[in-house]
C-alpha positions as CSV (number, residue, x, y, z in Angstrom):
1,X,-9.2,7.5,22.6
2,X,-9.1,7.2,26.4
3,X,-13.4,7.5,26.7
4,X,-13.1,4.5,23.9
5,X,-10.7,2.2,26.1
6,X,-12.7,2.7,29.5
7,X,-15.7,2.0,27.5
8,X,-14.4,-1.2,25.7
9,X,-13.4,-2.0,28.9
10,X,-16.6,-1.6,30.6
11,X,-18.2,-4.1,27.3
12,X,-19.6,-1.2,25.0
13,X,-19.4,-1.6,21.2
14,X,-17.4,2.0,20.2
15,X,-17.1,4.1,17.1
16,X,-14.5,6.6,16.7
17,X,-15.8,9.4,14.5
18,X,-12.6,12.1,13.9
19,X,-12.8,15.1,11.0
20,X,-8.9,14.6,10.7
21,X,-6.9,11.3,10.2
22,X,-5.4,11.4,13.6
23,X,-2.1,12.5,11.9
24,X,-1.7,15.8,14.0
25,X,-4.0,18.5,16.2
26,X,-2.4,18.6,19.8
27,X,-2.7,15.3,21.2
28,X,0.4,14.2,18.7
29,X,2.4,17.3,19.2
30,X,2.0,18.5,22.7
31,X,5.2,18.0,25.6
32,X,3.9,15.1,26.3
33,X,3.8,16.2,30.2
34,X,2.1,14.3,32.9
35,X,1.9,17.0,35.3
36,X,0.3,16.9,38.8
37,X,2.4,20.3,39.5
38,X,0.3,22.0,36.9
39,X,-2.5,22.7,39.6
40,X,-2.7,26.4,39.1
41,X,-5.4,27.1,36.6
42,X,-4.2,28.8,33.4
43,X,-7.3,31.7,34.0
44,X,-5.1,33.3,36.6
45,X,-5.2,36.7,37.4
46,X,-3.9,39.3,35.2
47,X,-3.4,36.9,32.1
48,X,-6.5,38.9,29.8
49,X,-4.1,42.0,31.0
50,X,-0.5,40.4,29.3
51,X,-3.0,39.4,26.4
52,X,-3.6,43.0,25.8
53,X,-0.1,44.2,26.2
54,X,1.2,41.3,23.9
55,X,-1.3,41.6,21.3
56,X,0.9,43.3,18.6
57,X,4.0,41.3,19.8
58,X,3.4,38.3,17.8
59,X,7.0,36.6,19.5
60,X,5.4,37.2,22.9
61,X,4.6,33.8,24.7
62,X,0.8,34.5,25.1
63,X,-0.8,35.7,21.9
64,X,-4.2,37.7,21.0
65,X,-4.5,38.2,17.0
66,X,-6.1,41.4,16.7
67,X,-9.4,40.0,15.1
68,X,-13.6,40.9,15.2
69,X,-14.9,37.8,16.3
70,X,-17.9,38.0,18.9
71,X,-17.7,34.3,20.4
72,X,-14.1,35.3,21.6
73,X,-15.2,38.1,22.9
74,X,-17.8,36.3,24.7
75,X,-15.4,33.8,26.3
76,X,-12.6,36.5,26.9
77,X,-15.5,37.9,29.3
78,X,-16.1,34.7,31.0
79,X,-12.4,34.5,31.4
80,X,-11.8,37.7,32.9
81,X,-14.8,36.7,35.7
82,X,-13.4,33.4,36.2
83,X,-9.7,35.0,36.5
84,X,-10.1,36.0,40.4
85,X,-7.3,34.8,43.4
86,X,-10.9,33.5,44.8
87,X,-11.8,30.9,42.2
88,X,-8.2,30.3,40.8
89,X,-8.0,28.9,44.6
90,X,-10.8,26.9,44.2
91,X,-9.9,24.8,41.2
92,X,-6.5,23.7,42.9
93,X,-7.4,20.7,44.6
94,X,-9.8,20.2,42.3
95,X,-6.6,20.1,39.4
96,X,-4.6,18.1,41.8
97,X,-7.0,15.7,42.3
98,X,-7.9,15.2,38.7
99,X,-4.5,15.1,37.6
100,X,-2.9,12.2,40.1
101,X,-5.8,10.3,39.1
102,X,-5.0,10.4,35.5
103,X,-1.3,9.9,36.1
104,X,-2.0,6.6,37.9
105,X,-4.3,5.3,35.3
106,X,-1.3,6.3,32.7
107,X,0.5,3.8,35.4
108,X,-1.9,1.3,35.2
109,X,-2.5,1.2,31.5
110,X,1.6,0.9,31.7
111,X,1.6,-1.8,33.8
112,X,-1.5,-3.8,32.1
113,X,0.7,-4.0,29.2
114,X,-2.3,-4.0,27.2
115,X,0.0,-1.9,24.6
116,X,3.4,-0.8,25.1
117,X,4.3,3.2,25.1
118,X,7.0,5.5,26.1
119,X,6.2,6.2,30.1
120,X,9.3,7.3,32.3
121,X,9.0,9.0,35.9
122,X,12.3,11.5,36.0
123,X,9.5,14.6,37.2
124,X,9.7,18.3,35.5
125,X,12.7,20.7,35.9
126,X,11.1,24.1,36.0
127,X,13.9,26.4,35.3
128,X,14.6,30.1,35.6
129,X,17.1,32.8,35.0
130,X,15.7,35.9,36.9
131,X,14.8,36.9,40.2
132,X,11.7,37.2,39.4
133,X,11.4,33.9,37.5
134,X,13.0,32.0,41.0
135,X,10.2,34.1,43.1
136,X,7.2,32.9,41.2
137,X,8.6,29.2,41.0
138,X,9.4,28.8,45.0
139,X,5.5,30.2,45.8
140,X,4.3,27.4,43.3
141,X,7.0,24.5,44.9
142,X,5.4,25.9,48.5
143,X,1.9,24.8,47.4
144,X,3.2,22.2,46.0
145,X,4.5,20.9,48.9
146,X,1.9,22.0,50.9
147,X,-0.3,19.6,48.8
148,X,1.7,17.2,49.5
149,X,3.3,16.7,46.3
150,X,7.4,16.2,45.8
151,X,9.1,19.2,44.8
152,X,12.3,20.4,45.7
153,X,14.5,23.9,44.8
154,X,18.0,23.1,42.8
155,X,20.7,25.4,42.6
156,X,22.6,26.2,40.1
157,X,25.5,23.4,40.7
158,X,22.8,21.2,41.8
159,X,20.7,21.2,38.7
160,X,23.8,21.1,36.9
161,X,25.1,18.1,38.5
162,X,21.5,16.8,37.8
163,X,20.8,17.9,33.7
164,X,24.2,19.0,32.3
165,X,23.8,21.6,29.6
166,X,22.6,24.9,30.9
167,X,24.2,28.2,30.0
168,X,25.7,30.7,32.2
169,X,22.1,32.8,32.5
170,X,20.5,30.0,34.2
171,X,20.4,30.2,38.3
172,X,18.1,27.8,39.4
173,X,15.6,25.5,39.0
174,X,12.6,23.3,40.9
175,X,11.9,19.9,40.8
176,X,8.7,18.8,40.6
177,X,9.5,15.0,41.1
178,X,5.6,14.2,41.0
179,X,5.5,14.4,37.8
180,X,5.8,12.4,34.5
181,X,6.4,12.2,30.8
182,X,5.3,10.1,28.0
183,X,6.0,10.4,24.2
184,X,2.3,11.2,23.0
185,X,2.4,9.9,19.0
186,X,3.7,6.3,20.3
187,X,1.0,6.2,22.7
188,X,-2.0,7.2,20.4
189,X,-0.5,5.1,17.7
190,X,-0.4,1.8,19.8
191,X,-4.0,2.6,21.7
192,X,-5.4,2.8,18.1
193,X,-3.7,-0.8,17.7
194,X,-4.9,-2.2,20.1
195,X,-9.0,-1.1,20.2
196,X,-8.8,-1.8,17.0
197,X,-8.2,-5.5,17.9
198,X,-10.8,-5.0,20.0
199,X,-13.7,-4.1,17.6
200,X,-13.5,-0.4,17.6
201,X,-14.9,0.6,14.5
202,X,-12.5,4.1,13.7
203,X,-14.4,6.3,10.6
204,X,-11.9,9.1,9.9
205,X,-12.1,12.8,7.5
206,X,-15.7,12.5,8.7
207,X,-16.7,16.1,9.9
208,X,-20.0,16.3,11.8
209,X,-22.6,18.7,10.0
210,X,-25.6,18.2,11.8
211,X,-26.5,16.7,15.3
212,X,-30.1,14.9,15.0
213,X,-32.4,14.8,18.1
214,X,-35.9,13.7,19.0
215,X,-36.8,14.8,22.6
216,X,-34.1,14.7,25.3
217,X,-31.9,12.2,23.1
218,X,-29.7,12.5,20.4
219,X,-30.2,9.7,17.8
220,X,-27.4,10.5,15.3
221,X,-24.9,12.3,14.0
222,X,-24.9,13.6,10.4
223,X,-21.2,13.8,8.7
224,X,-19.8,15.0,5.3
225,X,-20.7,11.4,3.7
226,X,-22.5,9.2,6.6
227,X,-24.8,9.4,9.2
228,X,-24.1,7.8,12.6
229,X,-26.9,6.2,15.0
230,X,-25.8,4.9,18.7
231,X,-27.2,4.7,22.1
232,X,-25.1,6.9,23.7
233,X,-23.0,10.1,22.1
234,X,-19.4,11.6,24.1
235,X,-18.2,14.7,22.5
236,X,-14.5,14.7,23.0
237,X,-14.5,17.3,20.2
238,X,-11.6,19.7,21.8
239,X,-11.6,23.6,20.2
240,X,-14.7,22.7,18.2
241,X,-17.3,21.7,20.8
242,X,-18.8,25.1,20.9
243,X,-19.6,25.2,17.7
244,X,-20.8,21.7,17.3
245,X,-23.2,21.7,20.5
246,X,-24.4,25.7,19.8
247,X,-26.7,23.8,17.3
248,X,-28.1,21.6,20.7
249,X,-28.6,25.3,22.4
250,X,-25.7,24.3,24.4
251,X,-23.7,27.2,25.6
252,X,-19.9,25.6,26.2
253,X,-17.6,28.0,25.9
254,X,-14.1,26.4,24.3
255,X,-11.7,28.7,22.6
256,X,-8.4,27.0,20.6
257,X,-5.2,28.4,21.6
258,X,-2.4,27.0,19.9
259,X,0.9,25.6,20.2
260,X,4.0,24.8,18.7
261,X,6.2,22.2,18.8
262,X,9.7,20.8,16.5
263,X,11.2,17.8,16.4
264,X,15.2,16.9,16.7
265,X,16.3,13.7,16.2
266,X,19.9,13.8,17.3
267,X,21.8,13.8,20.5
268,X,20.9,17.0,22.6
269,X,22.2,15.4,26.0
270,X,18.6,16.4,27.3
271,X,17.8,13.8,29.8
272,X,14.7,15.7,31.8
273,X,11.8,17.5,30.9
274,X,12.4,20.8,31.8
275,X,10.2,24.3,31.0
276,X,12.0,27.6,30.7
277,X,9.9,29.5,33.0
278,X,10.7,33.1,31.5
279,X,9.7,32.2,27.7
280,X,7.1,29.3,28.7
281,X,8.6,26.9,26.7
282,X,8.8,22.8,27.3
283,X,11.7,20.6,26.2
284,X,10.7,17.4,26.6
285,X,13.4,14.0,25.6
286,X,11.0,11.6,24.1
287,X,11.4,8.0,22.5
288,X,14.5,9.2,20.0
289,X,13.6,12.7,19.8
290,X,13.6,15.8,21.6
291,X,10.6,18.0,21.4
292,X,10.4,22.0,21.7
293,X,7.5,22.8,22.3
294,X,5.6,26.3,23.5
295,X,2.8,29.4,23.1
296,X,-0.3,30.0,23.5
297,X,-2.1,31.6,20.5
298,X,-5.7,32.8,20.2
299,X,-6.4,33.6,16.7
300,X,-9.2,31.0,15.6
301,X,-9.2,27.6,14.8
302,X,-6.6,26.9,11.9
303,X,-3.5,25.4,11.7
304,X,-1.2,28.3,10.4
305,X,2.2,28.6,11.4
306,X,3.9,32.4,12.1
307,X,7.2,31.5,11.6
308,X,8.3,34.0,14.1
309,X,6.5,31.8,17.0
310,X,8.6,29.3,16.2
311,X,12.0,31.3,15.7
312,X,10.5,32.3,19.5
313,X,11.0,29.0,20.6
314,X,13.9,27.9,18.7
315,X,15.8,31.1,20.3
316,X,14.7,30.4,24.4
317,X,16.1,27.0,24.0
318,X,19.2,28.5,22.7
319,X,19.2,30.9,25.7
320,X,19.0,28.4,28.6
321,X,20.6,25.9,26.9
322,X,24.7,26.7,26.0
323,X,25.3,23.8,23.2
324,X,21.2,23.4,21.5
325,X,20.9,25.2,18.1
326,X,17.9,24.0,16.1
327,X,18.2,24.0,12.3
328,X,16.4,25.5,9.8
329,X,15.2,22.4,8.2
330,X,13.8,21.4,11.7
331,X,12.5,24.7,12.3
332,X,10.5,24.6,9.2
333,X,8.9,21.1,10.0
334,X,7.1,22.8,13.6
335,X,3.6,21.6,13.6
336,X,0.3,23.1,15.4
337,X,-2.8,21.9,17.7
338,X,-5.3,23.6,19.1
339,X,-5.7,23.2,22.9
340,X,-9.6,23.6,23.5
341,X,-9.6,26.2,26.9
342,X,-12.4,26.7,28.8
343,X,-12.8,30.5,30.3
344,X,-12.2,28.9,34.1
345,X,-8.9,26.5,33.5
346,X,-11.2,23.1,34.2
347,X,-12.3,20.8,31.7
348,X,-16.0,20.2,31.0
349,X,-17.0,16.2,31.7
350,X,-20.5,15.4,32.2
351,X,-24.1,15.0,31.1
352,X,-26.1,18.1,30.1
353,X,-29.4,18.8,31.6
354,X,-31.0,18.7,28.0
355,X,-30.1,15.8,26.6
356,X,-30.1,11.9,28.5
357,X,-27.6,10.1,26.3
358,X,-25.0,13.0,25.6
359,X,-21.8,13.2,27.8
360,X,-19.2,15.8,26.8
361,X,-15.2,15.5,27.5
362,X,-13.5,18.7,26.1
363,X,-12.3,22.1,27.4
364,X,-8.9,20.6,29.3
365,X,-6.5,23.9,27.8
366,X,-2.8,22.8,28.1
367,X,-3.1,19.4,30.5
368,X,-5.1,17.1,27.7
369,X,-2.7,15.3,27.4
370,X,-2.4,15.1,31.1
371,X,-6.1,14.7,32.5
372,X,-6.6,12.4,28.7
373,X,-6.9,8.7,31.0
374,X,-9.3,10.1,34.1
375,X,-11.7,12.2,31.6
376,X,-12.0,9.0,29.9
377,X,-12.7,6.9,32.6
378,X,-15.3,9.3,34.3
379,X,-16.5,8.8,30.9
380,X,-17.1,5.6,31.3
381,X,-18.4,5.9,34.8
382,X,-20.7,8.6,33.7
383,X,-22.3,6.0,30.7
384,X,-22.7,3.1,33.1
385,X,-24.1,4.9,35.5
386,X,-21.9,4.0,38.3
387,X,-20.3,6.5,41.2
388,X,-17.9,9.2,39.4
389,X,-14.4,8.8,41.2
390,X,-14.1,12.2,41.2
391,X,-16.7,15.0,42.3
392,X,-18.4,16.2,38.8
393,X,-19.7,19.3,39.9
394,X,-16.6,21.5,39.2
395,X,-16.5,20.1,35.5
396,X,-20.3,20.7,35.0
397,X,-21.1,21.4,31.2
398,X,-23.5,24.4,31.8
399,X,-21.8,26.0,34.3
400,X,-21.4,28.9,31.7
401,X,-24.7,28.8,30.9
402,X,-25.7,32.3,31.8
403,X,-25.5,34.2,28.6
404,X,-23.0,37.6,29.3
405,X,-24.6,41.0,30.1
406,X,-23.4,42.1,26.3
């Protein structure tokens, strides 16, 4: 969506190709976060290590399903070698820099009033109820702050005095002023409006079967019913890009771990995005709602819902929270998305080596929604050939390129 708008912007005629209806996946049902704190790449050290340990724990916040499947275990090895102190270091400033981008183009899309949306700037309370919990939050605040972003520690009475509403097991919290929040189905609903109105030709349920090439170009793609010509081709395909550009000889390496989230649409009092640091889990007050949302699953891409994940995340809110209870009924509406993760924590935005007219925009794990307005607009940079506002190399599609030693 965000690739079409830059693009329309820059003059291009754009089709939308989607193999849903745009009706759900994670760009509709994530926290809707804008997050400049979330700097620290999610293939940190030790994480393939919980995975193991949580594997039969399906409750656990980071889930493995127990499964034979060989391109997983591909990726889980490109994981574990990306998943060093040395190159989780690396990619900060390259997340920062990414990420405050995007949040001032969410700013200036705001401001343009080209569409109205849900936008409010009241940052993220990241809050905690252990020692432990408090530990790892201050060492992320201090980089924080050392990157110069806005982040402060609360205490108790001071968060309190802030959000009303905790219970007695919650001691602390930081707060990462930086950062944003949006409500993400009012936003893709009223960008779909408004390129509409601007000529963009949207052709949904159409699943791509076959890429067709001649030389270094792609000339079209072949769907369930149609096939697509263009000039130029941007795979913004999320958890299925793998599969899709394998057929290219394209080794991008994109795994789907899903999430959770569930709706309530009556007063909660919950006036500030907060995450509940111990259990990973996001509350987030949108435009008449509140959203619960949480997990990361790897067990293929489908949209299946273990109920128990979502008891998970019904149960932590009830924890730090001392008056939320969420109902049955709105426990058993939840819904799932696949967040496409690349094996080092950074998206992959760029042309490839083998093909002149191919750019991909996929692989951004759990800050899509996030990073959604610069990946577009490099997009758009990358297609017109004009200067990238960003260095590319970091996000470089064949980085992975290197087959494993398995």
């Amino acid at each position: 969506m965000c690739s079409a708008y830059y693009l329309v912007k820059e003059g291009h005629k754009v089709t939308v190709l989607d193999k849903g209806d745009l009706s759900g996946g994670a760009s509709l049902i994530n926290a809707g976060y804008i997050t400049p704190s979330h700097f620290i790449s999610f293939a940190a050290p030790g994480m393939i290590t919980k995975g193991i340990k949580w594997m039969f724990n399906s409750y656990s916040p980071f889930y493995i399903k127990p499964r034979w499947d060989p391109e997983f275990f591909k990726w889980a090895w490109n994981f574990k070698r990306s998943a060093t102190a040395e190159k989780v270091e690396q990619s900060v400033e390259v997340l920062k820099n990414i990420s405050l981008k995007s949040r001032g183009l969410y700013e200036e899309i705001y401001d343009s009033e080209d569409f109205r949306f849900h936008y409010e700037n009241k940052g993220l309370l990241s809050v905690y109820s252990t020692i432990k919990g408090r530990e790892t939050e201050l060492n992320v605040m201090k980089r924080a702050q050392k990157e110069g972003l806005v982040a402060v520690e609360l205490s108790r009475q001071e968060l309190l005095d802030l959000q009303p509403g905790f219970s007695e097991m919650v001691t602390g919290a930081v707060h990462y002023k930086c950062d944003s929040h949006t409500t993400p189905g009012e936003f893709m609903a009223q960008m779909k409006k408004w390129l509409e109105l601007k000529g963009v030709d949207f052709h949904l349920n159409q699943e791509v079967k076959h890429i067709r090439t001649h030389s270094n170009k792609v000339t079209s793609v072949e769907t369930n019913n149609d096939n697509y010509e263009a000039d130029e081709f941007v795979f913004a395909t999320g958890s299925w890009t793998s599969r899709l550009l394998k057929e290219l000889g394209l080794n991008i390496p994109i795994q789907g771990g899903k999430g959770y989230s569930m709706d309530v649409h009556r007063p909660l009092g919950v006036t500030i995005p907060a995450v509940l640091v111990e259990a990973k889990v996001g509350i987030t007050p949108m435009n008449g709602f509140v959203r619960f949302a949480g997990t990361m699953e790897f067990s293929g891409n489908n949209d299946n819902i273990l109920k128990n994940r979502v008891e998970a995340i019904a149960a932590s809110a009830g924890k730090y929270y001392s008056e939320i209870t969420v109902t049955d009924e709105e426990k058993s509406k939840a819904r799932s998305g696949l967040r496409p993760v690349s094996p080092d924590g950074l998206p992959f935005i760029g042309r490839t080596s083998k093909f002149d007219n191919l750019t991909v925009a996929a692989g951004h794990a759990m800050i899509g929604w996030s990073l959604g307005p610069a990946t577009g607009k490099l997009v758009a940079q990358i297609i017109n050939n004009q200067k990238p506002m960003l260095d590319l190399r970091p996000f470089d599609p064949e980085r992975f390129h290197q087959k494993p030693f398995f």
